[in-house]
DRENLONU-524555 format. One record per residue: x, y, z of N, C-alpha, C, CB in turn. Coordinates in pm, whole numbers, plus 50000, padded with zeros to 5 digits. Each point is the difference from the previous one (the first is absolute). Glycine has a CB too. Example, Ala and Ser with C-alpha at 12.3 -4.5 7.8 and 13.67 -1.06 7.14 Angstrom:
513194943150780499115011950000500905012050000498114988350125;501545022249803500825011950006499235010950073501184993749785;
***
This chain:
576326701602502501125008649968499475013749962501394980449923;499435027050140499515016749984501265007149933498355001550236;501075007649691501275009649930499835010150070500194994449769;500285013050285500085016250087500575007249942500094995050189;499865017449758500475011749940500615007150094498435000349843;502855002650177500965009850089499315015949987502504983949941;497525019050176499175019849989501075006149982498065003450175;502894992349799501265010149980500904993649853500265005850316;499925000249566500104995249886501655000550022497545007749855;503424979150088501335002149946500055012049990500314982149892;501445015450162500615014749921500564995149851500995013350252;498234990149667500334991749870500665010249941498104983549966;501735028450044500375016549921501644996450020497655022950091;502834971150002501565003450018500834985549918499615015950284;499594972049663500704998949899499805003649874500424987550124;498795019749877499705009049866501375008949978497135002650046;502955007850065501325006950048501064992349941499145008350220;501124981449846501404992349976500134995849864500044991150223;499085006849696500204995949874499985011949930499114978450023;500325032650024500325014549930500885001050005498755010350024;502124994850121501515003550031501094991449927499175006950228;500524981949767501074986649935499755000849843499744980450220;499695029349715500105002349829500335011749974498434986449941;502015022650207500405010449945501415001049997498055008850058;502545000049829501705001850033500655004050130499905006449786;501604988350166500264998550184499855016250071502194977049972;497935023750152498825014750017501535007550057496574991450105;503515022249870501055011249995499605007150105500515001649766;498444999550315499365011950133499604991950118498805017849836;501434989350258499854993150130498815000650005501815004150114;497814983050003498204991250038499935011550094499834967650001;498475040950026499565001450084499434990550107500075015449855;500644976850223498994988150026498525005450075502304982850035;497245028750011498925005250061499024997649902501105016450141;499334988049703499244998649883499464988649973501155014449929;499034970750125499974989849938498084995450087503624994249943;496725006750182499004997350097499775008850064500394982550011;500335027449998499755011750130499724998850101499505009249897;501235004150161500354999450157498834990350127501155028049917;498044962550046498994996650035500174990250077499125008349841;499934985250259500204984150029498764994350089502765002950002;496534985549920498534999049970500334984150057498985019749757;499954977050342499824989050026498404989849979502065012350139;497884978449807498344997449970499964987550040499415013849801;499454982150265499454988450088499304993449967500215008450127;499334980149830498774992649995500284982750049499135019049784;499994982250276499844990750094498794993550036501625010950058;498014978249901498474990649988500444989250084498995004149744;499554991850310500384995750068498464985749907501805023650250;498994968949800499584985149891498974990850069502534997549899;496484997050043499604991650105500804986950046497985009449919;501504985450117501144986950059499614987749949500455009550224;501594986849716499904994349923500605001149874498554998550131;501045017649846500155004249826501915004250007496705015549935;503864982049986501265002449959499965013049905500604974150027;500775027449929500075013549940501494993349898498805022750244;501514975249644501335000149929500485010250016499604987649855;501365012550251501055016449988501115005349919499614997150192;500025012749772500725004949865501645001850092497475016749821;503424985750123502024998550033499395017650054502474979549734;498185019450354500225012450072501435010549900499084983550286;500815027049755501265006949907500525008150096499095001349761;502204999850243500765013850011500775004649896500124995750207;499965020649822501285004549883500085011550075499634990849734;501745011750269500235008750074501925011649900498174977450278;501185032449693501425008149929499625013550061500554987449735;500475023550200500185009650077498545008749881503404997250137;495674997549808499215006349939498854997950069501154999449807;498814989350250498824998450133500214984450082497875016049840;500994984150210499324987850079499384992249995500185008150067;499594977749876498434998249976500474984850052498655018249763;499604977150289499894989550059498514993949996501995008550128;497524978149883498374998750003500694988150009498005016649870;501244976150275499714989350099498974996249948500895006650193;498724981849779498884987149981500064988750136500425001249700;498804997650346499654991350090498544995350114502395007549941;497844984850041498544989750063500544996450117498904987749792;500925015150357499724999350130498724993650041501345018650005;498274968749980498624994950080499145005249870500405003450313;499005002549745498715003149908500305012049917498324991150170;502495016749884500015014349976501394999149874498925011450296;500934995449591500255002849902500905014949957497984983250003;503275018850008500035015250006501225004049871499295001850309;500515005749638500705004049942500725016749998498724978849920;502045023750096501335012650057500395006949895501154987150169;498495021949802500775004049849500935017450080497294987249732;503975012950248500525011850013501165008249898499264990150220;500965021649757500435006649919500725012550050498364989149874;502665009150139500435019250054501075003849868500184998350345;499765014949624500845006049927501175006050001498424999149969;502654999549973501545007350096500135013249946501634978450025;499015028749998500425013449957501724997949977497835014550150;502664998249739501344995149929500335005649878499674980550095;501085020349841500705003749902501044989249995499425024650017;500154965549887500954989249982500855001149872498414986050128;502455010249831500444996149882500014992849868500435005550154;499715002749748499144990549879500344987349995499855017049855;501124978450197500494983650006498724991250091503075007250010;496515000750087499114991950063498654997149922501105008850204;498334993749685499154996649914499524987549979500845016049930;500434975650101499794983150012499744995350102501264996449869;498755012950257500124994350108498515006350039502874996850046;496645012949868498225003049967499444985949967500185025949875;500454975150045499164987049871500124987450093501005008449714;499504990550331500314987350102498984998150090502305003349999;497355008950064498995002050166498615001549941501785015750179;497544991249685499345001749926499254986249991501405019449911;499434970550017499474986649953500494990150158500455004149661;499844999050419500054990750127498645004550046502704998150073;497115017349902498085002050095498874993449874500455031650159;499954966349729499024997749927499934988649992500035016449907;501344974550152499094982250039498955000550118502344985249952;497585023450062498234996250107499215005149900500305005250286;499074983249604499245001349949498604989950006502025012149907;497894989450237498514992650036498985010950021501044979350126;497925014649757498975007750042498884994850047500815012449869;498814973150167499574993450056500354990850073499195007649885;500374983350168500134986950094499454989450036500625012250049;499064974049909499164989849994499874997850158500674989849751;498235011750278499654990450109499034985949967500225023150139;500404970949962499454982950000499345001450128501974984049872;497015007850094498614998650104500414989350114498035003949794;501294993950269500314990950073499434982749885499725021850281;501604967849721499684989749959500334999449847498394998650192;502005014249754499885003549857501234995049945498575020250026;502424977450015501695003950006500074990349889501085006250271;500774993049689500364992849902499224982250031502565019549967;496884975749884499884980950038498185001550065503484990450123;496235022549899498554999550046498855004449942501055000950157;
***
């Protein structure tokens, strides 16, 4: 059994965000949503490829998707090959202070991808062995 360290760390900062935004009073000024992630949209790859045999525990894949952005990261094992998808784009906007919850909402939906590693099992290693 192997532990692997992900090269690309959680977005852990955005439930930090959400538990900020959710203690503050209810909010009186409209969301920049550009401000939150900005106008941006970043795609990151990693992809190993395993010897044969070896398994990978795959972490729950995520989407969340609001008018403050995009985010997504694919986990999956194909044969040998191991890949993981992480993507992020940012919206642009002037939303309304009501939508604050609907921040706090997309905020803590990207911050359940909180894998920062991934057990692989060897060949023969598995549960009972």
């Amino acid at each position: 059994t192997e532990l692997l360290t992900l090269p690309y760390p959680p977005p852990s900062a955005l439930a930090d965000l959400a538990n900020a935004l959710a203690a503050q009073p209810p909010r009186k000024f409209t969301i920049d949503a550009a401000s939150v992630v900005g106008p941006v949209s970043t795609t990151k790859v990693f992809r190993l490829m395993l010897p044969v045999g070896w398994t990978v525990q795959v972490p729950q894949n995520v989407e969340a998707v609001s008018p403050f952005g995009n985010y997504s990261v694919h986990y999956a094992q194909t044969g040998r090959e191991f890949d993981v998808i992480r993507t992020l784009s940012g919206a642009r906007g002037i939303l309304p202070p009501d939508q604050i919850s609907e921040l706090i909402t997309w905020a803590r939906a990207v911050a359940a991808d909180n894998a920062k590693f991934v057990i692989i099992q060897h060949a023969g290693t598995g549960a009972g062995n």
